[in-house]
Phi, psi and omega in degrees: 000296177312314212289316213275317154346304177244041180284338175304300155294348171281290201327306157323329203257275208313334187292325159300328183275333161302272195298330132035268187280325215288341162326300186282323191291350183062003177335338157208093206284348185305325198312309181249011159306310215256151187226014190239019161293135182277097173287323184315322205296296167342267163001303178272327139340280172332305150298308151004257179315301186296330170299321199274342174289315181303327183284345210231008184301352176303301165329349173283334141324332152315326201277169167272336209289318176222148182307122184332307175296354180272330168263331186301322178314356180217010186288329190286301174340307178266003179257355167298327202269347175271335159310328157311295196310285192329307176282334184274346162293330192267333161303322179319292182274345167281004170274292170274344176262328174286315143006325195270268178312353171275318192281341173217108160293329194241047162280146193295066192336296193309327209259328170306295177341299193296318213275317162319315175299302191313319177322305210243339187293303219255010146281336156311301182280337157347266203311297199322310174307304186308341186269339192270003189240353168277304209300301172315325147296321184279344184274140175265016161154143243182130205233207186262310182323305157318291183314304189322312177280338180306310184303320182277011165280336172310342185282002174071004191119290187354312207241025185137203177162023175242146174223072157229135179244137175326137186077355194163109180273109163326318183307326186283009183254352183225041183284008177285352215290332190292351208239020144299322187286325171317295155288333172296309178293318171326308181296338198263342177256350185304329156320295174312324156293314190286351161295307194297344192278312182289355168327136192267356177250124168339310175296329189289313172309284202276018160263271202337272185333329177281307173326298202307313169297323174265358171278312174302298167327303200288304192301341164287071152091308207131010182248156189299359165006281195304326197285322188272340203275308186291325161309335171290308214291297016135291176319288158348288233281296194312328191286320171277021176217009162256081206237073170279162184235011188258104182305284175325334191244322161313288187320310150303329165313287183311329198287302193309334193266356170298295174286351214248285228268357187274317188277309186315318176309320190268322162312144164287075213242157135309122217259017164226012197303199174248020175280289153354278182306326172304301188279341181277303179314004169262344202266298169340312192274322177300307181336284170301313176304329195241344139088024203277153179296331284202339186247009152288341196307107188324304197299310189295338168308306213290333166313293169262013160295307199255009162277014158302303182294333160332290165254053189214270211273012179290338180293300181339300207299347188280352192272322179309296188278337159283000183268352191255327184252334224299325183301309169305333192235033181298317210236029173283142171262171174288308225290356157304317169288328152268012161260000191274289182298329146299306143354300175300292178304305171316327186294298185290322183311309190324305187286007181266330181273323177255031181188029136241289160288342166280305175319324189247044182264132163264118155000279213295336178242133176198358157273016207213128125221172234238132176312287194263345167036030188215000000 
């Protein structure tokens, strides 16, 4: 029972201890090479991304090897800590593209676009084949209605997210999937922010810019989302007119707001209220205020390079890796199983950002990428 308590850390700790090595391995040597990089940002990506594998760690349950129950006993804990990834993924990218637009008036609509797409398409449409071509095989049988829906997965979300077929539902293999549409409509209002920002009058600014706040809440499905893309854009604002210089006082900032979001996380809360959503944007924003060294850490880098493929491909890897070792790792303890399995996944992920996603990232941009990058 206590061991099922901490599978989110071992689970955590191996994903570290994974990039890590593969790091000193240079497995991707541009990470420390590049000097126009956010490292906190990273960083904190990185974590991200690894709280929402700690929500599916349940999924280590596909192997035979361990009993269902030692994870579901620690499943409400952990689907509290992918929810955190998640809304910090979405402070992420509300952050870094107004950030963008503050820094550029005269941006090019066609050439943002294209670069999203180029971004964001081919490790997606990757996973997506790859979840339809798992789903089909395992369905004991499957129509044109199936096919139909497989294809509207290609659409990022916009047209659906359920893939089940007689025998064997797909959707659970790609359940981060829901939270992709989300992001495309932020993208899709950016225009519309860079009118309100670039507005030539102050008064004009800030009625648009209020409107604009409160259209985004509404207008995502109906839900409080939108709220965290502002609280990134809120950071941005903070970021250019704040600056401590006091170590001792950054550090307190960050810790306390660390801790506000470590006790809240642990209450039986709604993992999406506006309690939640409050405390990961105050924790999001002390971030961008305080700048900490602690999230530059090369391993937490190497973490959030690859966390797009990550968090698109960690379910699969639980699917993968309990049907191909599980045989090798019968007699195993867990936290040895999860780290054989966080190994596997950095490995595939890694080869997945550098010879899917990278070739179609353009040079010229590497301080401005996308938060949830999903």
């Amino acid at each position: 029972m206590l061991m099922a308590n901490f599978s989110s850390i071992f689970i955590f700790l191996s994903f570290y201890a994974s990039c890590f090595a593969l790091n000193k391995l240079r497995v991707l040597p541009h990470i420390n090479s590049e000097t126009s990089r956010i490292g906190y940002i990273d960083g904190l990506r990185g974590v991200a991304a690894t709280l929402v594998v700690c929500a599916h760690s349940w999924r280590i349950s596909y192997s035979e090897s361990f009993e269902r129950k030692w994870f579901y006993d620690s499943l409400n804990f952990d689907h509290r800590l992918g929810a955190v990834g998640v809304q910090l993924f979405f402070c992420i990218t509300g952050y870094l593209f107004i950030t963008k637009l503050l820094n550029n008036k005269n941006q090019k609509w066609d050439k943002f676009f294209i670069a999203r797409f180029k971004r964001l398409a081919p490790a997606y449409f990757f996973t997506v084949t790859i979840l339809i071509f798992v789903t089909f095989f395992k369905s004991s049988s499957f129509g044109l209605s199936d096919v139909v829906s497989s294809i509207k997965l290609y659409a990022f979300g916009l047209l659906g997210t359920d893939l089940s077929v007689p025998g064997f539902n797909g959707t659970e293999l790609f359940s981060v999937l829901w939270s992709l549409p989300y992001e495309w409509k932020f993208y899709f209002m950016m225009p519309a922010v860079a009118a309100c920002l670039h507005a030539r009058w102050t008064t004009i600014m800030a009625v648009i810019s209020a409107v604009f706040s409160v259209l985004i809440v509404l207008y995502l499905d109906g839900s409080s989302f939108g709220a965290l893309f502002v609280a990134g854009a809120l950071a941005a604002y903070l970021d250019r007119r704040i600056q401590l210089n006091n170590l001792l006082l950054r550090y307190a900032i960050f810790f306390a707001s660390l801790a506000l979001l470590v006790y809240v996380t642990s209450l039986d809360l709604n993992n999406y209220g506006i309690g939640r959503l409050s405390v990961a944007s105050l924790f999001f924003i002390s971030v961008i205020v305080t700048k900490p060294k602690i999230l530059c850490d090369s391993s937490l880098r190497f973490m959030g390079e690859i966390s797009y493929s990550v968090y698109l491909l960690h379910i699969l890897c639980y699917f993968f890796f309990a049907n191909l070792f599980d045989i090798y790792l019968s007699t195993t303890t867990l936290p040895a199983y999860a780290l054989a399995y966080s190994l596997f996944t950095c490995i595939v992920c890694s080869l997945s950002f550098k010879y899917i996603e990278h070739p179609f990232i353009k040079k010229s941009i590497t301080a401005i990428h996308s938060g949830v990058k999903a």
